[in-house]
C-alpha positions as a LaTeX table, in Angstrom:
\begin{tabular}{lrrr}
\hline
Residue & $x$ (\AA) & $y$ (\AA) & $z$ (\AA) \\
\hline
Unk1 & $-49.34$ & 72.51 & 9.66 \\
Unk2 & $-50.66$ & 70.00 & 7.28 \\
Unk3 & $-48.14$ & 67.76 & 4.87 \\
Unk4 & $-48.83$ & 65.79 & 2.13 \\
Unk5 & $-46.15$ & 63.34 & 1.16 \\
Unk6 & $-46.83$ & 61.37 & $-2.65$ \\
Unk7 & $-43.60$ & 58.70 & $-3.28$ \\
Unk8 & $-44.55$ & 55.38 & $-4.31$ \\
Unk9 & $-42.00$ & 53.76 & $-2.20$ \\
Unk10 & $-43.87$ & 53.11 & 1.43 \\
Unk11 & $-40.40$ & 53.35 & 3.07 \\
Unk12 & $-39.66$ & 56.81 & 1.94 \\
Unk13 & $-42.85$ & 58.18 & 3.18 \\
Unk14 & $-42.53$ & 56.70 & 6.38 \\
Unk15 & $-38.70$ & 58.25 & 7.03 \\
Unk16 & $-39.53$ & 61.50 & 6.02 \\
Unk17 & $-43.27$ & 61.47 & 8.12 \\
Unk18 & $-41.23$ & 60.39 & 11.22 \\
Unk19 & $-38.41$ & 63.24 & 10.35 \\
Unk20 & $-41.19$ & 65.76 & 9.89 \\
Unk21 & $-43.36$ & 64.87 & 12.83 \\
Unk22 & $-40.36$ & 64.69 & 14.86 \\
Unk23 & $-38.52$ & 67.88 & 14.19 \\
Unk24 & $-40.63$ & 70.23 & 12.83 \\
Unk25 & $-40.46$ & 73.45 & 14.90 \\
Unk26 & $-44.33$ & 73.86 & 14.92 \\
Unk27 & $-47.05$ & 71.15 & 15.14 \\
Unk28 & $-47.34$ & 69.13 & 11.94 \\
Unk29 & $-49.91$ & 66.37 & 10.74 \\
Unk30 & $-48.11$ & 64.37 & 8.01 \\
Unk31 & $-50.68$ & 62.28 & 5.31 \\
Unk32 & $-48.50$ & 60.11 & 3.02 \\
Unk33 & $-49.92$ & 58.77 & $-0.16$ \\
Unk34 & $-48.63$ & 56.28 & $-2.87$ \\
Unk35 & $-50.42$ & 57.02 & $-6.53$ \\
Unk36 & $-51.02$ & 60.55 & $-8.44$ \\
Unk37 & $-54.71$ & 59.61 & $-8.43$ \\
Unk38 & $-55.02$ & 59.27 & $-4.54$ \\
Unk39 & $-53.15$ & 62.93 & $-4.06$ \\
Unk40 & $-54.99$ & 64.86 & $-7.18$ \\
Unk41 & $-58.62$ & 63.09 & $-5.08$ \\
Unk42 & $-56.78$ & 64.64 & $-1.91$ \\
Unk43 & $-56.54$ & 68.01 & $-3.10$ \\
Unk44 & $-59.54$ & 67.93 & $-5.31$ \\
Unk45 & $-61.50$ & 67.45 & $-1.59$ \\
Unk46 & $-61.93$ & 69.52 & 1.46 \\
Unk47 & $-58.17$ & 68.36 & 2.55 \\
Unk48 & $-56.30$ & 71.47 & 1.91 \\
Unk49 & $-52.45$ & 70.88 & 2.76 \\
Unk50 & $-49.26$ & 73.77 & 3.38 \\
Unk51 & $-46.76$ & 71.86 & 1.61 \\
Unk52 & $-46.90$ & 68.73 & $-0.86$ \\
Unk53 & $-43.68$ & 66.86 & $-0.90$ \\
Unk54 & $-44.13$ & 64.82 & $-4.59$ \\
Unk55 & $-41.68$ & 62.41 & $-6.31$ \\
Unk56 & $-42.13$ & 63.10 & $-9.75$ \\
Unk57 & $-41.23$ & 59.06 & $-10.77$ \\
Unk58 & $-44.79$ & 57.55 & $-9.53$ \\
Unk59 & $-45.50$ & 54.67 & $-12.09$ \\
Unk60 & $-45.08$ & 53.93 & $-15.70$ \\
Unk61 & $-47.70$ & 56.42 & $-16.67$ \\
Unk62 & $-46.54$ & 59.42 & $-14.31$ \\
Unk63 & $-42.90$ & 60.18 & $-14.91$ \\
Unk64 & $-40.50$ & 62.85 & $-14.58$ \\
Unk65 & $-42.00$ & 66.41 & $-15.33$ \\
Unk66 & $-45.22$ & 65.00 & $-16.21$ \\
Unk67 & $-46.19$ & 64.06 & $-12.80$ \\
Unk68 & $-45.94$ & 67.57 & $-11.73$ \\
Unk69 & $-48.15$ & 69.25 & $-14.56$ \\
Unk70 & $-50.75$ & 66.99 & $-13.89$ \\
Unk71 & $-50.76$ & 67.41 & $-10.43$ \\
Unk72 & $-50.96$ & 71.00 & $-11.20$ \\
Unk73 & $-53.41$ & 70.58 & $-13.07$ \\
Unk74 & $-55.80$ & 69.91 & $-9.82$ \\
Unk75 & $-53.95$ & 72.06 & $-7.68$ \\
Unk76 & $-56.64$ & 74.66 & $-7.65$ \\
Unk77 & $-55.49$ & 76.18 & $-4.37$ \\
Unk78 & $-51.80$ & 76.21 & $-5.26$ \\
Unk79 & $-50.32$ & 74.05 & $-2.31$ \\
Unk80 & $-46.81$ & 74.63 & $-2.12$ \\
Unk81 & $-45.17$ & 71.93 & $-3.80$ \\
Unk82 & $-41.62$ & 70.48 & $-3.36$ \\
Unk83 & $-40.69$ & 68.20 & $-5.76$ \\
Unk84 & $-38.55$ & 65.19 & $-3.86$ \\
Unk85 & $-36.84$ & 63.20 & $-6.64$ \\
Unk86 & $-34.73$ & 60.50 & $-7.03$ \\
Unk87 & $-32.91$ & 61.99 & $-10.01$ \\
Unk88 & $-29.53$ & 62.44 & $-9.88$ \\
Unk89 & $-28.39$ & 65.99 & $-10.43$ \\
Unk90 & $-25.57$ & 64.60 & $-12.74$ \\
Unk91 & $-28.27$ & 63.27 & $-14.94$ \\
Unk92 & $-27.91$ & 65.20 & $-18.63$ \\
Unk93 & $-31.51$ & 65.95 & $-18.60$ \\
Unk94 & $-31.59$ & 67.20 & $-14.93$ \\
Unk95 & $-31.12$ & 70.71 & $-16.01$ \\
Unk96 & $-34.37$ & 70.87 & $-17.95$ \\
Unk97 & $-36.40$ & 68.93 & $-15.23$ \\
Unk98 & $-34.65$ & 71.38 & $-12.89$ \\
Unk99 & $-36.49$ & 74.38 & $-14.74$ \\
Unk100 & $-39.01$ & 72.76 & $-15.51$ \\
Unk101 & $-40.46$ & 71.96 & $-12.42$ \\
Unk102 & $-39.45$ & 75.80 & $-11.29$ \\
Unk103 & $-41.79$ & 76.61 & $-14.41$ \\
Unk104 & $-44.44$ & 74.93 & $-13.10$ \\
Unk105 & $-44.26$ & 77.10 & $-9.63$ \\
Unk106 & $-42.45$ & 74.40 & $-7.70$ \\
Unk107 & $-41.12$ & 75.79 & $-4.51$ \\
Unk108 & $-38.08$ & 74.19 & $-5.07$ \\
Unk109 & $-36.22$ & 70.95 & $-5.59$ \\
Unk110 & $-35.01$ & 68.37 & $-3.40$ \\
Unk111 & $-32.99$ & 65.55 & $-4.94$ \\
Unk112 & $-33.26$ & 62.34 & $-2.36$ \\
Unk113 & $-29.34$ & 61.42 & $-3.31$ \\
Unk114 & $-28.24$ & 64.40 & $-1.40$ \\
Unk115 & $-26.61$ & 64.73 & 1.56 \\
Unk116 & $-28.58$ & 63.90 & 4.29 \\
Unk117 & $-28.09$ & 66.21 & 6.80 \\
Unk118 & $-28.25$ & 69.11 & 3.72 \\
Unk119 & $-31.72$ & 67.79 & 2.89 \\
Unk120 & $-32.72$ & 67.77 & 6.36 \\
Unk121 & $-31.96$ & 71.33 & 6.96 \\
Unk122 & $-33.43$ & 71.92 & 3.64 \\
Unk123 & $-36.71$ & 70.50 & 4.43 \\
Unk124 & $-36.37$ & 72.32 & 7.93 \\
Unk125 & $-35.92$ & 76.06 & 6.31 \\
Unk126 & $-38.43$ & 75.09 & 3.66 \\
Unk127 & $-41.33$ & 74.29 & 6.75 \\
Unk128 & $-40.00$ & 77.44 & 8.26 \\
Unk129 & $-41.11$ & 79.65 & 5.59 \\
Unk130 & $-38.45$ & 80.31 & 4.17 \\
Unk131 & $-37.42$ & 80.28 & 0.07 \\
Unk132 & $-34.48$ & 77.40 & $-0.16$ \\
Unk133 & $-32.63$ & 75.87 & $-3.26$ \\
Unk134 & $-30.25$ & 73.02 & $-2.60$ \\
Unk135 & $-26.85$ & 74.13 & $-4.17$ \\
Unk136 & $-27.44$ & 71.32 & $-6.51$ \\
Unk137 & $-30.11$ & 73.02 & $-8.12$ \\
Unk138 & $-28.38$ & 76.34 & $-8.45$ \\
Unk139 & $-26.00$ & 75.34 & $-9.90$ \\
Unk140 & $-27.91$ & 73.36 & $-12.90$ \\
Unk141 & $-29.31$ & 76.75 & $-13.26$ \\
Unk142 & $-26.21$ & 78.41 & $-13.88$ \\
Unk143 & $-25.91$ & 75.89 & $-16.99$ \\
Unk144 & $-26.25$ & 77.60 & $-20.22$ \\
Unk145 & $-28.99$ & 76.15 & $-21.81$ \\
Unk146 & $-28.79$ & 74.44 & $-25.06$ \\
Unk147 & $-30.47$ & 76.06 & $-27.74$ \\
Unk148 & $-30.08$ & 73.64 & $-30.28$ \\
Unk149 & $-31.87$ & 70.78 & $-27.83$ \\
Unk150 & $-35.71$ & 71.30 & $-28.07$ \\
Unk151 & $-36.52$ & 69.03 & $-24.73$ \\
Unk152 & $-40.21$ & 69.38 & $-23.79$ \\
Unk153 & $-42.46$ & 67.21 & $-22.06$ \\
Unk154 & $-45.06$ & 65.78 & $-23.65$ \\
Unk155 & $-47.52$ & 67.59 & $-22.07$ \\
Unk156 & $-45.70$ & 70.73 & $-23.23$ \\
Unk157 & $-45.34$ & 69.64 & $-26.98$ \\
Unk158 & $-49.35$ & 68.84 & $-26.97$ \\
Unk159 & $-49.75$ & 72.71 & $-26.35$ \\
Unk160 & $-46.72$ & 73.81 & $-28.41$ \\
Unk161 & $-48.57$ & 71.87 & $-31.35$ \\
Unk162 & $-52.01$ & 74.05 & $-30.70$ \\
Unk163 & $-50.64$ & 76.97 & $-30.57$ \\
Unk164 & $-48.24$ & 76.38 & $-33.63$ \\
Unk165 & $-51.60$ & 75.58 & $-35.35$ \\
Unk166 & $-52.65$ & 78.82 & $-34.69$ \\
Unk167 & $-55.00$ & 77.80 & $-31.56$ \\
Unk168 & $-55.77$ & 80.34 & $-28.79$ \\
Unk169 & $-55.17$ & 79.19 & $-24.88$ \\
Unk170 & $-59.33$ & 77.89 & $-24.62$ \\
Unk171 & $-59.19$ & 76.02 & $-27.81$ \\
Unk172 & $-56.06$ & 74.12 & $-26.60$ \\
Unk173 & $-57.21$ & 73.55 & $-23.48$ \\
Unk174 & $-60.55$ & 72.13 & $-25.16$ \\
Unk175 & $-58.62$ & 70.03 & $-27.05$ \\
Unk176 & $-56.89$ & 68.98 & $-24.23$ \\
Unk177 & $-59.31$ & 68.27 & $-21.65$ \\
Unk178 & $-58.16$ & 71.02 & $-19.13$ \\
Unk179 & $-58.49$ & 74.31 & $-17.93$ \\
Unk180 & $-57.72$ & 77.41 & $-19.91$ \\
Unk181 & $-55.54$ & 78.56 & $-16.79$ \\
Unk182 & $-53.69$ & 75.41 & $-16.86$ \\
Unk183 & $-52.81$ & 75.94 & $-20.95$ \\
Unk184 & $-51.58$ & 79.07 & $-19.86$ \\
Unk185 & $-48.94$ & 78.00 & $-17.35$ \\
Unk186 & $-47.79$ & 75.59 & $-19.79$ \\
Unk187 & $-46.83$ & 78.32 & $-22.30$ \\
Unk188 & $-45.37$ & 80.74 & $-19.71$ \\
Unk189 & $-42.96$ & 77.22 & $-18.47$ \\
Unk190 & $-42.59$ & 76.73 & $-22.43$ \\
Unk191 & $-41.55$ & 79.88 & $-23.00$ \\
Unk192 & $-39.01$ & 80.34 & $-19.68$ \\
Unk193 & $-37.71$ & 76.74 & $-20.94$ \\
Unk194 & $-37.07$ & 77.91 & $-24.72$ \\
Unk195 & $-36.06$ & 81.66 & $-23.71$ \\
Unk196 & $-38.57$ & 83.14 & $-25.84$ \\
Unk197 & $-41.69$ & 85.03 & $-25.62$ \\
Unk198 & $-44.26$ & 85.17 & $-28.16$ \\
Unk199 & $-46.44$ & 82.39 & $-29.98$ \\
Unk200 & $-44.96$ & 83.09 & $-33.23$ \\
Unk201 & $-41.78$ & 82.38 & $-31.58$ \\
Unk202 & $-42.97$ & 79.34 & $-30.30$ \\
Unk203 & $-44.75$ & 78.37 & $-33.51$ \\
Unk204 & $-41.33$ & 78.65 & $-35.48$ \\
Unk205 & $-39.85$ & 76.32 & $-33.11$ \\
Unk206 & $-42.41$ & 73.57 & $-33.66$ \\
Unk207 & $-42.11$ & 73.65 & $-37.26$ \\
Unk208 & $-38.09$ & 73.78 & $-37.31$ \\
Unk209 & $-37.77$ & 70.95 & $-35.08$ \\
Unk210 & $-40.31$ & 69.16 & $-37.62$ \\
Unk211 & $-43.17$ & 68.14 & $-35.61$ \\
Unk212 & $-45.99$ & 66.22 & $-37.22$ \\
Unk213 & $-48.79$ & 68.17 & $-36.29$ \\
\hline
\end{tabular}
């Protein structure tokens, strides 16, 4: 099995290769990486891994939910990701990031504040196959979410601006230097984030929350 590990702190990525490599009930070769640039490269190449373990808080330009659409973005073989952040699940926005990152077809996610020998049989199940949520995450999902709070990323207002303007997916995703696919995603994560489901829904929302456009 082949695991791809993207924190930015060298320490991290060493603990967690050693846990891997050392308890994982089948075979594992563990590649540990530091910037977004070096894993979308990774992926982007013949390396094709099971499971990407990625913080989401890399450097001052990849932050939070951001970090994960962009990876996404290259993820053209849809690796299994797990997002392993340093968040705390107390945080007010960690909710959002929460469904966020489930939006963006995260397997689940791992917060590294949790109890260690939780995590461990997290990561354990998660190798196995199986589908696992920490009970932190569930429940931030049973939160109610606020309907008055219009949180997206900024990667998700670019596209909730194009299609407020009236834009179809391959015109945003002109705009925005992607892949039509990719636009796509981001409305279907929009959407589950907002709890709607149409444009015009989502165009109303842009213009009542008073974007410039």
């Amino acid at each position: 099995m082949e695991i791809l590990v993207v924190d930015d702190h060298p320490i991290i990525c060493d603990g967690l290769k050693r846990y891997l490599e050392q308890t994982a009930s089948v075979p594992v070769n563990v590649r540990t990486l530091n910037t977004l640039k070096q894993a979308t490269d990774a992926i982007e190449s013949d390396y094709n891994p099971d499971f990407v373990f990625l913080d989401l808080n890399l450097d001052s330009e990849n932050q939070s939910i951001g970090t994960l659409e962009r990876f996404q973005e290259h993820n053209a073989r849809d690796a299994a990701v797990v997002v392993f952040t340093g968040i705390s699940p107390r945080d007010a926005a960690a909710a959002d990031v929460v469904r966020s990152c489930l939006g963006l077809k995260a397997k689940t996610v791992i917060f590294k504040g949790a109890d260690i020998d939780q995590m461990f049989v997290g990561l354990e199940r998660i190798l196995a196959g199986e589908a696992w949520i920490p009970h932190e995450v569930v429940s931030l999902l049973l939160k109610p979410t606020n309907s008055r709070t219009v949180d997206l990323s900024p990667r998700q207002w670019d596209v909730a601006r194009g299609v407020s303007k009236g834009l179809r997916n391959k015109q945003i995703a002109n705009e925005l230097n992607t892949t039509e696919a990719n636009v796509r995603q981001i409305v279907t994560s929009i959407y589950k984030r907002l709890n709607i489901n149409s444009r015009v829904a989502l165009a109303d929302v842009v213009k009542k929350a008073e974007i410039k456009l």
